[in-house]
N, C-alpha and C positions, 0 to 999 in steps of 0.2 A: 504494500500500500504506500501511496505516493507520502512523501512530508508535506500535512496540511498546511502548515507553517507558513515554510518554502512558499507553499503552491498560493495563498493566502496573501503575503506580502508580492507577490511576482503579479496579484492581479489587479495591484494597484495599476499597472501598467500595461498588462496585455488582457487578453481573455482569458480565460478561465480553461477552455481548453489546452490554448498554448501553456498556461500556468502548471498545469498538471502532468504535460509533456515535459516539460522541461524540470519540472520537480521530480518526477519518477524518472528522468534520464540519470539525473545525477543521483537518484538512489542507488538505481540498478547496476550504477557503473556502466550506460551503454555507449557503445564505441559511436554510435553515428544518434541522432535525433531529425525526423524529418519537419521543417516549420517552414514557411513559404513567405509568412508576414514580412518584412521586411526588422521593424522591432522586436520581435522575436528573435530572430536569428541573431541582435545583434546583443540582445539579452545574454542566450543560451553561450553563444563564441567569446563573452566577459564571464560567464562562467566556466570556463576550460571545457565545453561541451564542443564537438565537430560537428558540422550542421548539414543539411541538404536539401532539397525542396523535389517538389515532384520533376520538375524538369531533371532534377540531379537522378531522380531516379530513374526517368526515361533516357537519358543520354545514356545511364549505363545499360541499361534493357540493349539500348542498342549496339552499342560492343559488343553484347552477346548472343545476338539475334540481328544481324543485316538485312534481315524481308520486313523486320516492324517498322510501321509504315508511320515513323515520328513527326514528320510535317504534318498527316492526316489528324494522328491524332492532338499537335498541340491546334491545328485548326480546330478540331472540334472541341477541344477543353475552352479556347475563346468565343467559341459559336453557341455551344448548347450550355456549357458552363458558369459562362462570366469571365470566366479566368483569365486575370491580366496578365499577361507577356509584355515585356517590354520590345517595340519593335527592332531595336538593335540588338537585344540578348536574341530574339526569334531568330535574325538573319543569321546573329554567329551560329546558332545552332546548326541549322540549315547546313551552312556553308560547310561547317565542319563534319557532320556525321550524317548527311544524307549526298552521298559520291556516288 
């Protein structure tokens, strides 16, 4: 169970979910935490936590898999989702792992 504490004082500033991820990361000693918010991340990486976001996690999908179709689907995480991409992070991605 996460420290309420922790997770308590961190939502002074984030949400409550991000609070609780980042509280039980550093309980569990986890190597990696996924947050996407931008203040979160930058919460989690002043707490000695290593960070990643969903794109972190599609980029490496696709190291591992060259047919997953990452342009399609960061299109449709901003089409059906919401999900902001920032247009220059989009192109590097592109650029770099869809060859």
């Amino acid at each position: 169970m996460e420290n309420h504490n922790l997770s308590k004082a961190l939502r002074r500033y984030l949400d409550e979910g991000e609070s609780a991820a980042i509280s039980l990361s550093l309980q569990v000693g986890a190597s990696l935490v996924l947050l996407d918010e931008k203040d979160a991340r930058s919460v989690a990486k002043d707490l000695g936590l290593k960070v990643t976001g969903v794109l972190g996690v599609l980029c490496r999908a696709k190291q591992q898999d060259k047919k997953l179709p990452l342009k399609d689907t960061m299109d449709d995480l901003r089409k059906i989702c919401g999900f902001r991409i920032d247009d220059k992070l989009y192109t590097e991605i592109i650029s770099k792992y869809e060859k």
